[in-house]
C-alpha positions in Angstrom: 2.2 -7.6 4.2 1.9 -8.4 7.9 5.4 -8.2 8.5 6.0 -4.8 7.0 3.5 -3.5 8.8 4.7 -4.8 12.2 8.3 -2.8 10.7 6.8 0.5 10.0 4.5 0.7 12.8 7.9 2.0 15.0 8.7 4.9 12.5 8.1 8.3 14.2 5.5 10.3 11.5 4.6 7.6 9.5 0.9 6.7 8.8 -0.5 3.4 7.3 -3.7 3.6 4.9 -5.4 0.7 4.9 -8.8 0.1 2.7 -9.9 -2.6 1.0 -8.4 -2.9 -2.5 -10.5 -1.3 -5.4 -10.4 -2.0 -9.4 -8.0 0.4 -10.3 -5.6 -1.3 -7.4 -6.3 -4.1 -9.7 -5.3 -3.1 -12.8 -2.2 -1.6 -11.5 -0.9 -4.5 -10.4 -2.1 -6.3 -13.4 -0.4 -4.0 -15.7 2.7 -3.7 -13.6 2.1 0.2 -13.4 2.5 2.3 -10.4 0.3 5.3 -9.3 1.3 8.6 -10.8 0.5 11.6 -8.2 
């Protein structure tokens, strides 16, 4: 993860989020599932 963040920190308009994981960050990536917006 350090890595891509070293690659996107160049990209004009691009923010990074970055907070601790919580339990549904979890069980997404237990399931496999990816966030529906």
């Amino acid at each position: 993860p350090e890595d891509v963040r070293i690659q996107l920190r160049g990209r004009a308009g691009l923010r990074i989020l970055e907070r601790p994981p919580s339990l549904e960050d979890v069980f997404l990536r237990l399931t496999g599932r990816e966030m529906e917006k």
